[in-house]
N, C-alpha and C positions, 0 to 999 in steps of 0.2 A: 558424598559425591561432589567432584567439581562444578562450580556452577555454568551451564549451558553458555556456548560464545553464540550470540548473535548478530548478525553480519546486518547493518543498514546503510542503503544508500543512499549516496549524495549530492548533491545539487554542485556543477562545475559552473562557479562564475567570478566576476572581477570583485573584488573586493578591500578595504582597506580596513588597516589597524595599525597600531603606531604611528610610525615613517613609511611604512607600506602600502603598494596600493597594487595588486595583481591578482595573476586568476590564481584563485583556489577550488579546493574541493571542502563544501559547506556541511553542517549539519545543525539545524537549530537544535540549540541543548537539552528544549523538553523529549527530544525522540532517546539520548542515550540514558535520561533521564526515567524515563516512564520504564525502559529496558532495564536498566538498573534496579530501580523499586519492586521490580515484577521476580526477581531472583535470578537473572542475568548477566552475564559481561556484554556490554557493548561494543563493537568495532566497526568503523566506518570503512564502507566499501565505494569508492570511486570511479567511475568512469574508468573504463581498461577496453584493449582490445575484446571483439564478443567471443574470440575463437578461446579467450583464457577462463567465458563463464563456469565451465563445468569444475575447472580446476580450483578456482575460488570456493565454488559453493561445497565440495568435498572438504573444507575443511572449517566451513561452517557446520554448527547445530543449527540453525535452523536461520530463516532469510527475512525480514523487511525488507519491503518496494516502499520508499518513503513518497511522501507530498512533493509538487512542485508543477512544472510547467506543464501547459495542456502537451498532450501526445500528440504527435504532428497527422493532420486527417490523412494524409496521405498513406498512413499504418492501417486503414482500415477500407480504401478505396472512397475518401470522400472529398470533394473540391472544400475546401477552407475555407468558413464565414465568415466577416468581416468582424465578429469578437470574439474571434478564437486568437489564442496568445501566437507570439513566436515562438518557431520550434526549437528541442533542445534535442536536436538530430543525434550526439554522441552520446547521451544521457538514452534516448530512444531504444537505440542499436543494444546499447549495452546490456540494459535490466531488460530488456525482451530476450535475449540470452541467458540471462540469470534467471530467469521466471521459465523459461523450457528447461535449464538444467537444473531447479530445483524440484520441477514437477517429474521430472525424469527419473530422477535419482530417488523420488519421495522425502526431500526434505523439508521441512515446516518450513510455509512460505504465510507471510499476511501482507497483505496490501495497502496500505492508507492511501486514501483519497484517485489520488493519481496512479500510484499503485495498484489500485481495486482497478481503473480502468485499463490500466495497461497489462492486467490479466487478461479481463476479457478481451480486447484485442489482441492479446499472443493467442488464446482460443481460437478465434475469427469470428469475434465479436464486434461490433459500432457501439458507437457512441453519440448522443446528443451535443452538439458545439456548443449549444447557451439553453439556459433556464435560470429565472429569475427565483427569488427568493429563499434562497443554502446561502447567505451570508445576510452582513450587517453593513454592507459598505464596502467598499477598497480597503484594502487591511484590517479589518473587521471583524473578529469570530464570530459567527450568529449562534444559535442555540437553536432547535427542533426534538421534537420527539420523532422513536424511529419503534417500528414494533416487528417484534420476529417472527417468523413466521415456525411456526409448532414442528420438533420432530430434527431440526438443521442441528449442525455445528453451533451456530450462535446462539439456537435458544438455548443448548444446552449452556453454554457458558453464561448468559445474557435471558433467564425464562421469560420478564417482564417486560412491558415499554418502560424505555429509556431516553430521557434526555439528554444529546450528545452536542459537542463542539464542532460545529462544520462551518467550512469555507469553503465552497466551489462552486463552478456555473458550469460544468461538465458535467454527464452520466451518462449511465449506460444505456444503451437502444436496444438493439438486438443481444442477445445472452449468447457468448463465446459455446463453442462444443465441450460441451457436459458440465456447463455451469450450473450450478439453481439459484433463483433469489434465496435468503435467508433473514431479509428483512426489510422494511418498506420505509419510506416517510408517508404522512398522511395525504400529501398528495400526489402517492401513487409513486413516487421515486425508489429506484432500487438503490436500496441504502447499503444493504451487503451480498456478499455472493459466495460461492463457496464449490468446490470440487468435491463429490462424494466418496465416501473414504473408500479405501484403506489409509490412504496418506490425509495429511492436515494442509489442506489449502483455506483459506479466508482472507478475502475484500474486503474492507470498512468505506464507506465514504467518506466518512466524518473524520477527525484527528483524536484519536484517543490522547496522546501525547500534551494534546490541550483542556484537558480535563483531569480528573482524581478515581476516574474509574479504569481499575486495572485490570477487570476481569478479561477482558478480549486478549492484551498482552501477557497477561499467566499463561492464558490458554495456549497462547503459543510456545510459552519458556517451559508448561508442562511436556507439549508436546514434542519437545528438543531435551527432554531430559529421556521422554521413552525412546527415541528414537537413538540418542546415543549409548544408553544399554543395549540399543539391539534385537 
């Protein structure tokens, strides 16, 4: 069997290479990277009108909500803290489009970092603006352990505590409609999240992409292999 196309998205900003210096549409290399390893094709999916999400994601096997900018609080009814980033308003609109029409359609959807929150706010879920200690610094990976919680999606893929690769000063507050935690940091942080099945939904916090553990990205490329037979 062909191997499953998985759609991930991308960060729209200025950028330079060569003689070049304008806006693109990004994707750091370990995201088609880890897709790859995991038994995959990868393809970058970029900021588009939101009325074109459903028609995109039909021709996806299954969907990545990658990392990147905080989600603007205003996506969830909350005045903005003074270390909450700036918003990436077209990047917003977009994958909150692609994440109703993969949940619609039931196609394998996972979320990294930002991703995972901008599930649960397409839910109608909140989010926390800032928390100290999910990195190492300004551009920094930190490292934590994160423990699953018995019986979810992730433990099955994930039964044990794991030590994962995270960066961020975002999470979740209130849990979107018909979310469940699926796994914690030790201080109490909801590290992942998940939609109960029949379809494959899962949130990470952390960036698998920056690590050498593939199980959570199989579990997706599994889940786009059944899903394209039908």
């Amino acid at each position: 069997m062909s191997k499953p196309l998985i759609g991930v998205t991308t960060y729209l900003d200025q950028a330079r290479w060569g003689v070049w210096d304008m806006p693109a549409a990004l994707l750091p290399a370990p995201y088609p990277r880890l897709v790859q390893a995991s038994g995959g094709y990868a393809a970058m999916v970029p900021p588009d009108d939101p009325s074109a999400a459903a028609g995109v994601v039909a021709r996806l096997d299954a969907l990545v909500v990658a990392g990147g900018a905080d989600v603007e609080p205003v996506r969830y009814g909350a005045a903005p803290d003074p270390r909450t980033g700036p918003p990436a308003r077209e990047r917003d609109a977009w994958e909150l489009a692609l994440i109703e029409a993969a949940i619609a359609s039931g196609t394998p959807l996972l979320g990294i970092c930002r991703g995972m929150q901008l599930l649960n706010v397409a839910l109608g879920g909140t989010l926390v603006q800032h928390l100290d200690g999910h990195t190492d610094g300004v551009g920094v990976i930190g490292r934590h352990t994160v423990k699953p919680v018995p019986g979810t999606l992730y433990a099955a893929l994930a039964p044990d505590a794991a030590t994962v690769p995270t960066y961020h000063h975002q999470a979740v507050d209130r849990l979107g409609d018909g979310l469940a935690p699926s796994a914690y940091a030790e201080d109490g942080t909801v590290e992942a999240l998940e939609l109960p099945s029949p379809g494959w939904t899962l949130g990470v916090q952390w960036h698998p992409e920056m690590g050498d553990d593939l199980r959570v990205m199989r579990g997706l490329v599994t889940a786009a292999r059944a899903a394209a037979r039908g």
